[in-house]
Every structure is written in C-alpha cells, then in structure tokens.
C-alpha positions as CSV (number, residue, x, y, z in Angstrom):
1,X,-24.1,-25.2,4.9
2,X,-21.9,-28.6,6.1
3,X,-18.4,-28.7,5.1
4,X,-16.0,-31.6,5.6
5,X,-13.1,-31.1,8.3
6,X,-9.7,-29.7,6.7
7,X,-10.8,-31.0,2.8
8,X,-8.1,-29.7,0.4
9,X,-9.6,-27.9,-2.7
10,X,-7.9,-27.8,-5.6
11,X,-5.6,-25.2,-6.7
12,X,-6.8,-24.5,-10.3
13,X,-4.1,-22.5,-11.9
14,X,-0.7,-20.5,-10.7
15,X,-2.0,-17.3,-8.5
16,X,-5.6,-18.6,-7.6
17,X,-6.2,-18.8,-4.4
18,X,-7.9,-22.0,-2.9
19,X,-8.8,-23.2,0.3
20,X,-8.7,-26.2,3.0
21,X,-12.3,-26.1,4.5
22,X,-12.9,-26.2,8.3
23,X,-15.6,-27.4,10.4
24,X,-16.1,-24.4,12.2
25,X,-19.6,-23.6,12.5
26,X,-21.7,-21.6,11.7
27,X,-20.3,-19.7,9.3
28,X,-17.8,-21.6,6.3
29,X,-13.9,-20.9,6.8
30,X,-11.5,-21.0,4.1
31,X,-7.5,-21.3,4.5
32,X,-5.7,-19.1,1.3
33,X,-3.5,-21.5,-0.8
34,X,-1.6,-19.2,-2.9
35,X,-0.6,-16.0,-3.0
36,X,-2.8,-13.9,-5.6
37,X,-4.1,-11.3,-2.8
38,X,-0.9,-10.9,-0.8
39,X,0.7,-9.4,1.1
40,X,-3.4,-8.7,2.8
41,X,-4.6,-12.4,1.9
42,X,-1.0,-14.2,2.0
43,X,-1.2,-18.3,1.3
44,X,1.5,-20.4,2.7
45,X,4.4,-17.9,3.3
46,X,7.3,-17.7,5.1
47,X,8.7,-15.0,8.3
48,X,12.4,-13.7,7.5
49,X,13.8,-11.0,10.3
50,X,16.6,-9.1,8.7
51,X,20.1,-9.2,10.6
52,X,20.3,-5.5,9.8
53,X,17.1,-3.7,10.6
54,X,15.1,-6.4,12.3
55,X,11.9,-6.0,9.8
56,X,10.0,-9.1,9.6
57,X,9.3,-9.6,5.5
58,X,6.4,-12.2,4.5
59,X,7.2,-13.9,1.6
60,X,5.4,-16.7,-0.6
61,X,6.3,-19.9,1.0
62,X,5.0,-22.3,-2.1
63,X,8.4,-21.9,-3.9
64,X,11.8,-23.1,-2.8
65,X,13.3,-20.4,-0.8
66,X,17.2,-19.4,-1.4
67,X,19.9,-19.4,1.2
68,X,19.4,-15.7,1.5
69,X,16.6,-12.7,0.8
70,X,17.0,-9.4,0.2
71,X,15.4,-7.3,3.0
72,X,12.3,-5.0,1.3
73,X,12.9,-2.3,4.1
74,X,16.9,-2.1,4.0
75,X,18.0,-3.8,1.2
76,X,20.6,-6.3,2.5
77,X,20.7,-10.2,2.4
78,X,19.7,-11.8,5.6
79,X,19.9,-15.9,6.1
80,X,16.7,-17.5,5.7
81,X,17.5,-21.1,7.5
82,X,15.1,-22.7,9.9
83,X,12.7,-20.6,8.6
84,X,9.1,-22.1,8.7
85,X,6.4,-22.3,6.0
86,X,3.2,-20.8,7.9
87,X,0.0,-21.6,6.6
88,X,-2.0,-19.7,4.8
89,X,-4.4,-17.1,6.5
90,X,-8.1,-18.4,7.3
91,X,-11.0,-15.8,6.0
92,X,-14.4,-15.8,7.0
93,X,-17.8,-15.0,4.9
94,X,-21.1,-14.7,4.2
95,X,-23.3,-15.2,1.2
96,X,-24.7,-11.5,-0.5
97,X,-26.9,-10.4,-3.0
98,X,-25.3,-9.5,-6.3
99,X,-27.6,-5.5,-5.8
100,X,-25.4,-5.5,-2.6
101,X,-21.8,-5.7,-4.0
102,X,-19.5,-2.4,-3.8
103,X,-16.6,-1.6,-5.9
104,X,-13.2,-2.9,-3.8
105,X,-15.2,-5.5,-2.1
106,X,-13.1,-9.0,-1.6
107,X,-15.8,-11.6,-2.7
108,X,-15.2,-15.8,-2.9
109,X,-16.0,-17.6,-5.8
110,X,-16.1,-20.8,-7.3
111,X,-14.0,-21.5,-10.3
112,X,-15.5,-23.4,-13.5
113,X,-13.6,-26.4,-12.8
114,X,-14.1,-30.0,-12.1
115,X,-13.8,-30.8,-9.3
116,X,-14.8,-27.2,-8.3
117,X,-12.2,-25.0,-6.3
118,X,-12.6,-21.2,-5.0
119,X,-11.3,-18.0,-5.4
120,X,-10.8,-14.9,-3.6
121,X,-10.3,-11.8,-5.7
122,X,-10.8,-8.0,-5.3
123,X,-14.0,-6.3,-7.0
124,X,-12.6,-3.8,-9.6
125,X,-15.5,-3.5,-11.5
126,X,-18.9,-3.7,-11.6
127,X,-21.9,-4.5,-13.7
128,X,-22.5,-2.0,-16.7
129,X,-18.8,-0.8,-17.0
130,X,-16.2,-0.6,-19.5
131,X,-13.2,-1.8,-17.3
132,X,-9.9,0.0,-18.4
133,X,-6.5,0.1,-16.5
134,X,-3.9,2.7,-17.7
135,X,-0.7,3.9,-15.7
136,X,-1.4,1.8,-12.9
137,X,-5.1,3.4,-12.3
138,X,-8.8,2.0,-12.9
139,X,-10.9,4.3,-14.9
140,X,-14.4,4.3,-15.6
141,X,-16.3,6.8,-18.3
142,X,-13.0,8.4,-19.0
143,X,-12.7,9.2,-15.4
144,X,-10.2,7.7,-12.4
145,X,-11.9,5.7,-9.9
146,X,-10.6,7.4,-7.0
147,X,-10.7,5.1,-3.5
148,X,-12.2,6.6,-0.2
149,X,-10.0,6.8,2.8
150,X,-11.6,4.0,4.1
151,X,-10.4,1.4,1.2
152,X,-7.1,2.9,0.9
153,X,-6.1,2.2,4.1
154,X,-7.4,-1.5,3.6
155,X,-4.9,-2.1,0.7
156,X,-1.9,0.1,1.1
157,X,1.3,-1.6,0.9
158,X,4.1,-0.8,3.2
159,X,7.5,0.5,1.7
160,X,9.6,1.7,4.1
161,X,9.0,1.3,8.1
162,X,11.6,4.1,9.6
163,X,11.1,2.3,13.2
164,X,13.9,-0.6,11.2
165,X,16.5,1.9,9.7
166,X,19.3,-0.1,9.4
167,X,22.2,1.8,11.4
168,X,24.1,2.1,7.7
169,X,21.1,3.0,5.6
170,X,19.9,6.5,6.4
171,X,17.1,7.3,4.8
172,X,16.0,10.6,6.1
173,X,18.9,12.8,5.9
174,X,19.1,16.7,6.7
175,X,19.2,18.8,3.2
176,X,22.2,21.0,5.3
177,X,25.8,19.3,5.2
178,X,26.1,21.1,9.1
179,X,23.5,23.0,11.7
180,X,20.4,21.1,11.0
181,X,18.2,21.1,13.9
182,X,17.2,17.3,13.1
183,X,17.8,14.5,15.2
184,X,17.1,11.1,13.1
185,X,17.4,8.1,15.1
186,X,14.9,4.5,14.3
187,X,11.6,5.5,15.0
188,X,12.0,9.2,15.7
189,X,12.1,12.0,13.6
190,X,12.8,15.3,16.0
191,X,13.5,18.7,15.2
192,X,14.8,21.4,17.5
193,X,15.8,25.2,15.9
194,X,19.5,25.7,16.8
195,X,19.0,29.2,17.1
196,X,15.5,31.3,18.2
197,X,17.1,33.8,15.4
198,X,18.1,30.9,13.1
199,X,15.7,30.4,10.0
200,X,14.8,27.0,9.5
201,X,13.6,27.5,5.7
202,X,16.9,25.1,4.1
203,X,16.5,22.9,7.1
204,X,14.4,20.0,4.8
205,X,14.4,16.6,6.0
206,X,14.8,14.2,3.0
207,X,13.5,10.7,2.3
208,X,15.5,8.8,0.1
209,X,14.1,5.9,-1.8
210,X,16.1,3.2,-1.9
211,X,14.7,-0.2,-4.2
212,X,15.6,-3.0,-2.0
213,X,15.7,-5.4,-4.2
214,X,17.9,-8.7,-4.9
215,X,20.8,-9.0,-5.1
216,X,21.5,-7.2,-1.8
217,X,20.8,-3.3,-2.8
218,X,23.3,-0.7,-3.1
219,X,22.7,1.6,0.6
220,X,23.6,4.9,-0.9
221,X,21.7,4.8,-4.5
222,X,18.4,6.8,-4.2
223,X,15.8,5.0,-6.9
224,X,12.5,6.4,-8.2
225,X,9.5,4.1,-6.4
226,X,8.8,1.1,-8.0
227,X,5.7,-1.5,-7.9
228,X,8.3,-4.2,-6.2
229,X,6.7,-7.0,-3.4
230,X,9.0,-8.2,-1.1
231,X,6.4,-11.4,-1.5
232,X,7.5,-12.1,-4.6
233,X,10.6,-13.2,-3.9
234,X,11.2,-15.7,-6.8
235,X,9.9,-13.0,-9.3
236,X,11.8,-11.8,-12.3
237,X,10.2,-8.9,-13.8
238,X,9.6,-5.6,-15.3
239,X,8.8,-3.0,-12.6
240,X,6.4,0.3,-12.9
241,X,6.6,3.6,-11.0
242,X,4.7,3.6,-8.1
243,X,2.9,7.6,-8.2
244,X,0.8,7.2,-5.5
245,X,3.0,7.5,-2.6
246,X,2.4,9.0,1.3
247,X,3.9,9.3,4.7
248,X,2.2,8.2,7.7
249,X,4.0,9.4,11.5
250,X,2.4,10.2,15.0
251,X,3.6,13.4,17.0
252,X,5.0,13.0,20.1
253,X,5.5,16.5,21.1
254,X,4.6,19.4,19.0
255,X,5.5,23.3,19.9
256,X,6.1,24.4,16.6
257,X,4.4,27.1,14.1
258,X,3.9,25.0,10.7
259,X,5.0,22.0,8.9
260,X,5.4,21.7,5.5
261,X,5.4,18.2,3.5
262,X,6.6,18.9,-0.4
263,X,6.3,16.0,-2.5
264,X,9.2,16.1,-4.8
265,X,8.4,15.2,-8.6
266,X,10.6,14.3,-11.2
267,X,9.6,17.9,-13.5
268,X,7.1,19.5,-10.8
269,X,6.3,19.5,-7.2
270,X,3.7,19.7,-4.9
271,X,2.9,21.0,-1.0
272,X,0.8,20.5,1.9
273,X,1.7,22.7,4.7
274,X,-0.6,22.8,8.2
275,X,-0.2,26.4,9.5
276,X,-1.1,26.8,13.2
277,X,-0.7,31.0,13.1
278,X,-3.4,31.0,10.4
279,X,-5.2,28.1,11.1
280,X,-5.5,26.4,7.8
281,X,-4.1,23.9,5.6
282,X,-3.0,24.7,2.2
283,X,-2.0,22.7,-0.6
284,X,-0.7,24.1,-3.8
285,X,0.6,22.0,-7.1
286,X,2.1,22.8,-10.5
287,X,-1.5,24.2,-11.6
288,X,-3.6,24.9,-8.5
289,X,-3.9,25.6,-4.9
290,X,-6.3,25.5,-2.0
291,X,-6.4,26.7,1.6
292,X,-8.9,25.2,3.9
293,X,-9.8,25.7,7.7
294,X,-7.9,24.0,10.4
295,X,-10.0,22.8,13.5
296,X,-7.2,21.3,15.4
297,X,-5.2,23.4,18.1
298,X,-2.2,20.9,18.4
299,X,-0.7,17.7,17.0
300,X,0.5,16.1,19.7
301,X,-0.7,13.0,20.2
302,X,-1.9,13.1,16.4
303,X,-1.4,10.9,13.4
304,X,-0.8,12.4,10.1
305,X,-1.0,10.8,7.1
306,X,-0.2,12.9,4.1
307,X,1.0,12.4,0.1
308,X,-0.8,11.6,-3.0
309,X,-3.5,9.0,-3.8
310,X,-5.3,8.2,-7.0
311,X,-4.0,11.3,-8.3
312,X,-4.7,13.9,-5.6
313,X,-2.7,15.0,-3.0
314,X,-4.7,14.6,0.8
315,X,-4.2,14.8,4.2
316,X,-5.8,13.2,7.3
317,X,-5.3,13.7,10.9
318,X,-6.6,11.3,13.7
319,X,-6.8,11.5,17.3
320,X,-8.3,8.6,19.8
321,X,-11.9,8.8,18.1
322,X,-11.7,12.0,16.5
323,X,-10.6,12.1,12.6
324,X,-10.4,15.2,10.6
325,X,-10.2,14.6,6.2
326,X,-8.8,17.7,4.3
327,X,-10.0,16.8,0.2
328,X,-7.2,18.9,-1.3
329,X,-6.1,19.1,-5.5
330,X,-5.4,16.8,-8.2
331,X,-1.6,16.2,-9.4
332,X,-0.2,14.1,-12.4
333,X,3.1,14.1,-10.2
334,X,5.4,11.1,-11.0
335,X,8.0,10.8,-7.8
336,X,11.8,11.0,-8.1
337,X,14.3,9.5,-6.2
338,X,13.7,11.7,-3.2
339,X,9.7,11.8,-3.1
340,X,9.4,13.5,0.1
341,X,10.8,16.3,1.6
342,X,9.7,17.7,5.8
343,X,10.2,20.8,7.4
344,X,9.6,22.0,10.6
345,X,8.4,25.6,11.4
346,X,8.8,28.0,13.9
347,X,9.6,25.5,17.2
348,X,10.5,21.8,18.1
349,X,8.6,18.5,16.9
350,X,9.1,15.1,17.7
351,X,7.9,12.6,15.3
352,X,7.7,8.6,15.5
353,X,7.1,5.4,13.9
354,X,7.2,7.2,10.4
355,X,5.7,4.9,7.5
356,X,5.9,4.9,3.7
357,X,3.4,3.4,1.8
358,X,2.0,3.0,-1.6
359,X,-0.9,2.1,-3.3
360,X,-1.4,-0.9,-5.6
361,X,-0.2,-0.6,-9.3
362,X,-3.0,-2.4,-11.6
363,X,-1.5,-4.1,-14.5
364,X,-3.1,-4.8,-17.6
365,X,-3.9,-8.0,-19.0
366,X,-0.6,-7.7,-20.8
367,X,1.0,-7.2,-17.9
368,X,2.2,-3.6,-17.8
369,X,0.8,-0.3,-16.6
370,X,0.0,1.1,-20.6
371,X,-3.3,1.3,-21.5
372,X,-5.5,-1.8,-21.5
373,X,-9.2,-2.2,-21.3
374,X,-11.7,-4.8,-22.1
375,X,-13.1,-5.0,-25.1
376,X,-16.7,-5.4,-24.0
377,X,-19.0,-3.5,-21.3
378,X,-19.9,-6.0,-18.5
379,X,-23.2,-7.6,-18.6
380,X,-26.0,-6.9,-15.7
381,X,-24.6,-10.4,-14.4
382,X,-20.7,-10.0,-14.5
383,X,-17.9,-8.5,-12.6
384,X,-14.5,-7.7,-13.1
385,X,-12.5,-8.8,-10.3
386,X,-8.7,-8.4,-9.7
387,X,-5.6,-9.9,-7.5
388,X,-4.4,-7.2,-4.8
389,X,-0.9,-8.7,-5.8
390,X,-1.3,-7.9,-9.4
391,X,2.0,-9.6,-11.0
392,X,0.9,-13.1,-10.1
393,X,-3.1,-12.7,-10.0
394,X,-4.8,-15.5,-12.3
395,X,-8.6,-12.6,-12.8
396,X,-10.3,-11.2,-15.2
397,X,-7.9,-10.1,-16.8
398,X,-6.5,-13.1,-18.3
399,X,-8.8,-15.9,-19.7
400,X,-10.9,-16.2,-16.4
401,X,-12.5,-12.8,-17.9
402,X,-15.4,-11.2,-16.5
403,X,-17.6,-13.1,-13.6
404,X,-20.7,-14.4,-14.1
405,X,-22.3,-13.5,-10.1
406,X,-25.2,-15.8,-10.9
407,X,-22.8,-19.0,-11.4
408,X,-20.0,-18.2,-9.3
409,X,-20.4,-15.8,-6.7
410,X,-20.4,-17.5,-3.2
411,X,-20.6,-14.5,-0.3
412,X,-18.4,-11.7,0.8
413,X,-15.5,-11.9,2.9
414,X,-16.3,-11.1,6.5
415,X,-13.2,-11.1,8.1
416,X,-9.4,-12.2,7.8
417,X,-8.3,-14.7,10.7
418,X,-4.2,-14.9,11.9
419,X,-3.0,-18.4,13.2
C-alpha cells in the first residue's frame, strides 16, 4: 500500500477522527485529527501545567482556548498563554480478518464519504449482538460485559494524581481531628502507630473527591465522582456518576499486619482487606463475602491496585515480573463524596505515587447513561463500535450505526506513536 507524503483527509463530521497520511514505510501511519478517542488517541491538543499542583492537563486544541483552565487534578485556574497546539498523535496498523476481531479492539475505518476519510473507534460490540448501554455499562444477553485486567488498564482515565496535591487542597485527610499516625505529604502516603498500645481501628485515611471543574472549583467541597474530561474543556454538559472507581499506589516500605481499603457508598459499603497474620485476602459487600489465599510475604516494593470495576470489587498486586489477580464479588455500589477510605494495621507503611482512576461511562445514543439499546441484532457483517471519549464521539450510536466490516473495515491498530 503507497500513500502520499502528509495528504490531509477529510474530517467528516464533529468527533471523527481523521488523519494526515505519512510516507513511512512499510506499514500506513495515520495522524488523529480530532478528539473522539481522547484522552488515549488525543487529536491536536494543547499541554497546560497548573501554577498550583504542577499537573500537566491535555486538552482538545481544535477550539479556541480561554485565558485560563480549570486544573482536572486541583481545581484551580491556571494561565494558558504561549501555550502550543501539539499535533495529533500518529497510530500505526495492520489489516485483519473480520473472524479475528475481539471486543475492545481499536480498529480504523473508512467513512462512506466522498472523498473518503477514516476513522478510529473502539470495538463495543460484535457480530450477532443486541448492543445495549444502561448506567454507564455495555451489556450483552441481559448480562454486563465485564473487561479483563488487561483492557482496563488500556482505557482507564486518570482522576486524581496525589504526587500534584496542591499545598491548599488536601485530599487525603486523617478521619481523627488529633493523634493520627498519618503523614500525608505529595506523593507519599505513610503511616506510623503513635503508640505500640495505641489501636489504629478510627485511624482511616480519607479520599475526598473533589469535581475540578470550571469555574475554578471550590477546595473544600467533597463531590460524588462524575464522568467529567479535563479534554473537554469547551464542553457544556450533563454529567453522570462515575461507579467504577479504584486506587492505584506502590509501597515503599511495609512492616505492618493488614490493610484494609473500604469503598465508601452512598447507602452501603464495601471492603478489601490483605491480612498478612492469616494470609488471605477478603472482601465482603452489602450481600456477600469471600476470603481467598494470599501467596505474597510482603508489599514492599509492590503495586496495588484495588476498587471496583464493571461492578465487582478486585484487587491486583504486581511485582518486577511477577502479578498476582484476586477475582473477588460483585457490588451495585454508587460512590459518595468520600469513595475511599485506607487503614493501616498492626505497624508502619509508606505509600507513594497514589492514583485515582475511573473507567469510561458509555452514553447512549441519547446521550445519557439510562437505558439505550439498538433496535436491531447486528448482522454476521457489522460492528458496533464506540468513542473512548463518549460525549463528543460521532459512532454507532448516532446515524453512523452499525459497521459494515466488509465495506469499511481497514486493519487494527498496532501501536500509538508520541511526537
């Protein structure tokens, strides 16, 4: 396959993504025009470093940006002047066979236009299903397409980054007014019992959600999570909870008995403690529990990553090659204000570079999280494909509808390039 040197293709409708082609043999390159699959596939965007926290937000750089942008990881109003629009991120792929496509695959494909442009869109559903979206979640026979570990990590969206807490804008504060044993500073969460008699069971470590969002955010008003994107900074619209919420944090140093992570509902709650005197992990929610065997001796050195996905709570642990997956119980849990709670057992911890993150929130094709489906099943030919950044995405959900693979399906993407 030939392609011209740096031919612009045209952009189709608002939220498609199209391309500049490159001569780079032998495999085609493509240049994303728009935005429809950030923050993962961004188009032309723009770098803006907070004066508060130093976080460096991406937002969409095809719209005029204002004199100032509300910070997604602090909440407060930073200049954006002399800021430069970066071009759009280059992918890479291959052509496939239409028996070899996998739900959550990002595929390229040509648009029904004249002249013809391309597309790059997420793979939601897949030949023979009833596509339905309901509360922010795909389902298929009645049943929620849950994501392996493997895809989730692809497309989580970052919330909060606790290595840029803003020295105003605490977000993990002690539950105890005096004599907690933690020690919050940006990028380290450590813990150290007063006492060897002193009970650490009230000593919880909060996270308080704060919604960041323009104008510049109030720093001490704790908000339920919502589906916002910092990308979308010229946005005005309806948000949806965001229920599928986790923490992700590496130990420095760990001499302790147990921590416990207790995800904090607005009705119920839920709990994953790892206990190093019995050597298991249990979970327990509103309606069930589960203990289950735990093969590692210490979590120094570890990374945790722990909360709720796809409506089940889960925890994973990795260490240099060695990754240990704990399938835990199912939970309708809908976050409050102050989603996650940590507590410390039995000995000091030190933990660092602590990460929220949440999952996307599939909209409809009206455009909110009630329940939508299609009114067809898909054909043995077609597709349903959707925008990672679901607000803006021109898919199948809209008049694009399903995807006819045997007309417009071009390869799979191969990799994702950086200037």
């Amino acid at each position: 396959m030939r392609l011209g040197p740096f031919v612009v293709l045209l952009i189709a409708a608002v939220g498609v993504i199209c391309f500049q082609a490159a001569n780079l043999p032998p495999d085609p390159i493509y240049r994303v025009a728009s935005g429809s699959m950030a923050p993962h596939l961004p188009g032309p965007h723009v770098m803006v470093r907070c004066d508060h926290c130093q976080f460096q937000a991406m937002v969409d750089g095809t719209v005029e940006l204002p004199a100032e942008l509300t910070c997604p990881n602090c909440g407060q109003a930073s200049p954006t002047a002399d800021s430069p629009v970066l071009p759009g991120r280059t992918i890479q792929w291959k052509p496939v066979a239409a028996d070899e496509l996998q739900r959550f695959d990002v595929v390229l494909l040509q648009t029904p236009s004249t002249p013809p442009s391309f597309a790059v869109k997420r793979i939601a559903f897949l030949p023979g299903e009833s596509p339905r979206i309901e509360d922010g979640e795909l389902y298929q026979n009645g049943s929620m397409i849950r994501k392996p570990s493997r895809q989730r990590e692809t497309m989580k969206l970052l919330v909060f980054d606790q290595s840029h807490q803003a020295s105003d804008n605490d977000r993990f504060l002690s539950q105890l007014p005096v004599g907690s044993g933690w020690d919050v500073r940006p990028g380290v969460l450590a813990f150290a019992p007063l006492r060897a008699d002193k009970s650490e069971e009230g000593d919880w470590l909060i996270y308080h959600h704060r919604s960041c969002l323009p104008p510049p955010s109030p720093s001490d008003r704790d908000m339920p999570p919502k589906d916002s994107y910092g990308y979308n900074h010229a946005l005005s619209r309806e948000l949806f909870p965001a229920n599928d919420l986790w923490l992700e944090w590496k130990f420095r140093h760990w001499n302790a008995k147990a921590l416990v992570l207790k995800l904090q509902g607005t009705d119920v709650e839920a709990s994953i403690c790892i206990d190093f005197e019995k050597q298991v992990v249990r979970a327990q929610s509103s309606t069930e529990s589960v203990e289950l065997p735990l093969e590692v001796t210490s979590l120094t050195g570890v990374t945790v990553r722990a909360g709720k996905c796809d409506g089940m709570l889960f925890l994973e642990m990795d260490q240099g090659a060695q990754h240990w997956t704990f399938p835990l119980i199912a939970t309708d849990l809908a976050f409050s204000a102050q989603p996650f709670a940590i507590q410390v057992q039995g000995g000091p911890a030190v933990l660092k570079q602590a990460k929220v993150y949440r999952d996307i929130v599939w909209l409809g094709g009206h455009g909110r999280t009630s329940a939508w489906s299609l009114d067809s099943k898909l054909a043995p030919h077609e597709i349903f494909v959707l925008g990672d950044n679901a607000p803006i995405s021109d898919d199948s959900r809209g008049e694009r509808g399903p995807i006819d693979i045997r007309k417009y399906l071009q390869g799979k993407l191969l990799r994702v390039q950086s200037d």
